[in-house]
N, CA, C and O atoms as a Tinker XYZ file with bonds, in Angstrom:
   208  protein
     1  N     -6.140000   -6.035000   -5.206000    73     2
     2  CA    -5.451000   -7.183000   -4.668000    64     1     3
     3  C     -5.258000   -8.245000   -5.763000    63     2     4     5
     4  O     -4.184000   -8.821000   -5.936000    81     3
     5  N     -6.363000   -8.467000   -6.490000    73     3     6
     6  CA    -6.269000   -9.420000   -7.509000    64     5     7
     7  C     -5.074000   -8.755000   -8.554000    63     6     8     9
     8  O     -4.426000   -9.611000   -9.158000    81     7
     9  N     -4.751000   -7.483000   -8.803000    73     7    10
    10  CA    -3.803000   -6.841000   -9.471000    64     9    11
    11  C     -2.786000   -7.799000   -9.296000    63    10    12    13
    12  O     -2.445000   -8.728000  -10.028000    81    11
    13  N     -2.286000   -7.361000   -8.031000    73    11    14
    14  CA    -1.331000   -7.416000   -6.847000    64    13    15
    15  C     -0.727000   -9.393000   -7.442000    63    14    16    17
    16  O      0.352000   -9.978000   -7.537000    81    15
    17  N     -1.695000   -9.623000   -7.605000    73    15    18
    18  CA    -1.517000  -11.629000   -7.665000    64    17    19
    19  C     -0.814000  -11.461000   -8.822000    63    18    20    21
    20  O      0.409000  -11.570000   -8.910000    81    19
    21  N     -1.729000  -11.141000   -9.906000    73    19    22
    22  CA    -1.871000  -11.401000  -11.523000    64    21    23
    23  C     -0.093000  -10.862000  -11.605000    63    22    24    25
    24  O      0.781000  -11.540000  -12.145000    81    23
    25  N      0.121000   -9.636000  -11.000000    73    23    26
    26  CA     1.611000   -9.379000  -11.716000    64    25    27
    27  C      3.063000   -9.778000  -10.986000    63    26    28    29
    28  O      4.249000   -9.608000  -11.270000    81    27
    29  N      2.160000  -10.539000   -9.652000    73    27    30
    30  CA     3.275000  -11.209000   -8.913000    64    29    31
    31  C      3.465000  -12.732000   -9.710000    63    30    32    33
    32  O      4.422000  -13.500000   -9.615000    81    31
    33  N      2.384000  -12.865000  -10.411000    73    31    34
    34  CA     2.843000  -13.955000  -10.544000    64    33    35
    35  C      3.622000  -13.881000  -12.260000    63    34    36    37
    36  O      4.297000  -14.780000  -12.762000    81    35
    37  N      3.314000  -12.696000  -12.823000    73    35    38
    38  CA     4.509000  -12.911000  -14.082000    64    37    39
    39  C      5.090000  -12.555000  -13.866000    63    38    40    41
    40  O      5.573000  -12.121000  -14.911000    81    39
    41  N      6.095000  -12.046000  -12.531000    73    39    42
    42  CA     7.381000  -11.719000  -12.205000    64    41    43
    43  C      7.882000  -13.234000  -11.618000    63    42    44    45
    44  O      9.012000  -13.412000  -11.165000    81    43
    45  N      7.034000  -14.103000  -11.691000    73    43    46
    46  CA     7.545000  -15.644000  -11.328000    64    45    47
    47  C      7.803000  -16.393000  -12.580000    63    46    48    49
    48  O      8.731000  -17.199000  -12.649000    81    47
    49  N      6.891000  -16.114000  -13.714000    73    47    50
    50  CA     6.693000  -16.915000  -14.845000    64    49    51
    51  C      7.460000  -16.171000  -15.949000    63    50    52    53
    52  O      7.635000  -16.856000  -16.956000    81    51
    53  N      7.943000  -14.955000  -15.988000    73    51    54
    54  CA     8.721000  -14.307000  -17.098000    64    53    55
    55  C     10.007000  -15.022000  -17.264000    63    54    56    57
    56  O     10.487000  -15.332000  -18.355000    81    55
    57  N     10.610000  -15.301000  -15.922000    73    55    58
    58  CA    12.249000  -16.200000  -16.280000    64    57    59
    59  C     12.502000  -17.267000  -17.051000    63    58    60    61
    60  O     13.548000  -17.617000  -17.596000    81    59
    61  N     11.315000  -17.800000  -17.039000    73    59    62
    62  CA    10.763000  -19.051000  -17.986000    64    61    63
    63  C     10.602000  -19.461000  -19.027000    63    62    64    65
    64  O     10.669000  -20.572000  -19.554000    81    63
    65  N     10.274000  -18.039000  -19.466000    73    63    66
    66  CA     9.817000  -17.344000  -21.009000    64    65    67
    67  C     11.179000  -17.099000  -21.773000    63    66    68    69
    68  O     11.117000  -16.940000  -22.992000    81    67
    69  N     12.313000  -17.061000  -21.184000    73    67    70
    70  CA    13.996000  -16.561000  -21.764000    64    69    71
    71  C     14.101000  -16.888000  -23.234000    63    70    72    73
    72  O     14.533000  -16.122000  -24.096000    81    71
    73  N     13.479000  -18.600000  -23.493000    73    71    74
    74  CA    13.806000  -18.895000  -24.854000    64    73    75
    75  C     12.890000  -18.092000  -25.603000    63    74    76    77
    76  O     13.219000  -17.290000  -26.477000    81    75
    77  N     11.434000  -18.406000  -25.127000    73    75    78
    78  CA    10.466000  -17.735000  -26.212000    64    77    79
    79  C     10.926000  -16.411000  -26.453000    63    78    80    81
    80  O     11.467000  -16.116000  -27.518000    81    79
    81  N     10.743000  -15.583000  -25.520000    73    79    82
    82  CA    10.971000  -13.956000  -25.879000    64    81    83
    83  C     12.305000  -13.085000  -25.567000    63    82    84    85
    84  O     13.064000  -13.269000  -24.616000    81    83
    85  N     12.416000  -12.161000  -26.511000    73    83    86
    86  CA    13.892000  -12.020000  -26.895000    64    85    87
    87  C     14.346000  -11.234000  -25.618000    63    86    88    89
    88  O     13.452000  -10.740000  -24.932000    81    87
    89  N     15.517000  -11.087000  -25.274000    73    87    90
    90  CA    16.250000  -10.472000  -23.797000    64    89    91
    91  C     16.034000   -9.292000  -23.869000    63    90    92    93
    92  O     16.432000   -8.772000  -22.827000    81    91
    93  N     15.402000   -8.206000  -24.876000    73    91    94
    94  CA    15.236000   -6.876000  -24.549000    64    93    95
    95  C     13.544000   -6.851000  -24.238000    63    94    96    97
    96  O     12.982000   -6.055000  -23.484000    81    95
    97  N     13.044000   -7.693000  -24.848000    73    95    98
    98  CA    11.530000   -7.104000  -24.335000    64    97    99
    99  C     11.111000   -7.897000  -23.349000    63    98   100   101
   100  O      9.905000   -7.782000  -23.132000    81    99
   101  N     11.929000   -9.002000  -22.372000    73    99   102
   102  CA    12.308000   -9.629000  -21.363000    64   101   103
   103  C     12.187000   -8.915000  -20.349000    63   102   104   105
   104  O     11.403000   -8.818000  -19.405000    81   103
   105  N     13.356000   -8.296000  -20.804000    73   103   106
   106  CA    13.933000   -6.851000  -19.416000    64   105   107
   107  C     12.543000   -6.343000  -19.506000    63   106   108   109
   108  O     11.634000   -6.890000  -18.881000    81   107
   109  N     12.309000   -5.061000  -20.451000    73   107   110
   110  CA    11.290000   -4.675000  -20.331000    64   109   111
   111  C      9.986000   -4.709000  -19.514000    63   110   112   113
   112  O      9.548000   -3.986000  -18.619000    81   111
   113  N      9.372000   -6.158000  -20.340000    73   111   114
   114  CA     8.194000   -7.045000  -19.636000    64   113   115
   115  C      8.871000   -7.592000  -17.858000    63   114   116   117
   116  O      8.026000   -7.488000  -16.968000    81   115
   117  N     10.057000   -8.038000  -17.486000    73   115   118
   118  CA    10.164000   -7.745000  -16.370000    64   117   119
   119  C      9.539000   -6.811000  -15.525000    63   118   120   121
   120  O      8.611000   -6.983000  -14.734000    81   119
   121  N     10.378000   -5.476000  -15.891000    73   119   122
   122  CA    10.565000   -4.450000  -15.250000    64   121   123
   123  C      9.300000   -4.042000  -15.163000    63   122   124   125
   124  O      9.036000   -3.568000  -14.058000    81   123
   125  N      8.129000   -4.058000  -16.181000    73   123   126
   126  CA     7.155000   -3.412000  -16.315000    64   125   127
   127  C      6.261000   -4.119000  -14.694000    63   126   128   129
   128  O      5.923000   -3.474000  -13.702000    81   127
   129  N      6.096000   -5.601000  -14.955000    73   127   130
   130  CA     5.689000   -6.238000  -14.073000    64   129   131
   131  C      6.426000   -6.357000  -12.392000    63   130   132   133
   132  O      5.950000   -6.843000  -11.366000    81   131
   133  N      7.061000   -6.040000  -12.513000    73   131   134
   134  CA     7.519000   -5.934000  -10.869000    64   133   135
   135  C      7.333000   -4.161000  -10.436000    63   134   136   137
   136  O      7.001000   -3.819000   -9.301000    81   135
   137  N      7.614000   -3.163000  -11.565000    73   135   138
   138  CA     6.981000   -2.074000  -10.815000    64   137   139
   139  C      5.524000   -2.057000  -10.529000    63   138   140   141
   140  O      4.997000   -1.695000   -9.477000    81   139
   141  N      4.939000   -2.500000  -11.610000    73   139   142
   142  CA     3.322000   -2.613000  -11.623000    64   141   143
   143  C      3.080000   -3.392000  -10.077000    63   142   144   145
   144  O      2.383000   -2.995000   -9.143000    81   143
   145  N      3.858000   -4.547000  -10.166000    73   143   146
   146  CA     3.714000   -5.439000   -8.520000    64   145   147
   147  C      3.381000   -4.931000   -7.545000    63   146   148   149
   148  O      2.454000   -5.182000   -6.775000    81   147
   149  N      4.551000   -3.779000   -7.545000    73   147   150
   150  CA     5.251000   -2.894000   -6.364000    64   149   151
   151  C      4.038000   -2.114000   -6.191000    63   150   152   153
   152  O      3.432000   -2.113000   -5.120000    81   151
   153  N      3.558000   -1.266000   -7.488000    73   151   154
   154  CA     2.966000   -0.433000   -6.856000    64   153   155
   155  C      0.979000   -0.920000   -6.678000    63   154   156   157
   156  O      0.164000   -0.074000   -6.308000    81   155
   157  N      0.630000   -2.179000   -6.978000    73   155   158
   158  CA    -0.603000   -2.637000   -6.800000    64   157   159
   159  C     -0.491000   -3.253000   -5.477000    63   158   160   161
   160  O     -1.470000   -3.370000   -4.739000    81   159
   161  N      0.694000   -3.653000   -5.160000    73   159   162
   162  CA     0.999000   -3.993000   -3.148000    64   161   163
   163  C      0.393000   -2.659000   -2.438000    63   162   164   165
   164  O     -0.552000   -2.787000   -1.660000    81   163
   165  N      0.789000   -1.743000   -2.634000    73   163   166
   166  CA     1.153000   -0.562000   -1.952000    64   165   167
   167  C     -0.305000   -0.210000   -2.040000    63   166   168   169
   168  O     -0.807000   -0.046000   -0.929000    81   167
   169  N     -1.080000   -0.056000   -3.003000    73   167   170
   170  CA    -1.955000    0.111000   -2.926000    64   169   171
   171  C     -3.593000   -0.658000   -2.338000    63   170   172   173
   172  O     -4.662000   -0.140000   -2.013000    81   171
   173  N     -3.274000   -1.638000   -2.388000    73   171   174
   174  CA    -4.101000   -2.949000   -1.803000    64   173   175
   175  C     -3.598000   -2.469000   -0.389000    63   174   176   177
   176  O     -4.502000   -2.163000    0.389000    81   175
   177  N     -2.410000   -2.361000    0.034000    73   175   178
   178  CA    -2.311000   -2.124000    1.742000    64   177   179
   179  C     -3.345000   -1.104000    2.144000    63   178   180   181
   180  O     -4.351000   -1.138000    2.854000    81   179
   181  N     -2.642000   -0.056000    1.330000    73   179   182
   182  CA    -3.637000    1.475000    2.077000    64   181   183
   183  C     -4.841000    0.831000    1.751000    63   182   184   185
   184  O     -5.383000    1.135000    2.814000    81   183
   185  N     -5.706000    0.197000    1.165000    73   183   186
   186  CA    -6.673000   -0.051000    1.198000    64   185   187
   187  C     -7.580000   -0.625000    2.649000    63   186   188   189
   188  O     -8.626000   -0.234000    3.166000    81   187
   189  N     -6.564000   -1.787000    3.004000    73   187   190
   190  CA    -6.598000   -2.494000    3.946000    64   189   191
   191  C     -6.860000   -1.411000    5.732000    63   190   192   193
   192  O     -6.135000   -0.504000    6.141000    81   191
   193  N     -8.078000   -1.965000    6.373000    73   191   194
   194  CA    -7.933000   -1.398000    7.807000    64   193   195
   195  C     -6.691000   -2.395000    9.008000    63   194   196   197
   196  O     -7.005000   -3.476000    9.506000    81   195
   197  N     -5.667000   -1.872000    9.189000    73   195   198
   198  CA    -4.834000   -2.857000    9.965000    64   197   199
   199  C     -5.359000   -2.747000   11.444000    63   198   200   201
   200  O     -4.608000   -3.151000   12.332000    81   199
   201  N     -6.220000   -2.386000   11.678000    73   199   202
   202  CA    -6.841000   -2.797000   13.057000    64   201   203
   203  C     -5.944000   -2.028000   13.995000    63   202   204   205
   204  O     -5.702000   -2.752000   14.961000    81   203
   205  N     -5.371000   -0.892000   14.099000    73   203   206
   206  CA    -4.793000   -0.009000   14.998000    64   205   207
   207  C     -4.932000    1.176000   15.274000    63   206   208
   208  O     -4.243000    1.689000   16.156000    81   207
């Protein structure tokens, strides 16, 4: 879950970064961090008992 935070939140703070770091390792570091997002969600759920 703490994953789940840490890379949601540099998919908030990377757009920010445009001047510092150059537009290809941008994309990159994007992309890396929102799949990583995606798949530390997914996994924190199954973790989770949803009470049903």
């Amino acid at each position: 879950m703490i994953l789940a935070a840490l890379l949601s939140g540099a998919e908030v703070a990377l757009p920010f970064m445009g001047e510092v770091i150059e537009p290809g390792r941008l994309a990159l570091l994007s992309a890396l961090s929102t799949s990583g997002a995606f798949v530390a969600r997914i996994l924190a759920q199954k973790g989770k008992d949803n009470g049903t």
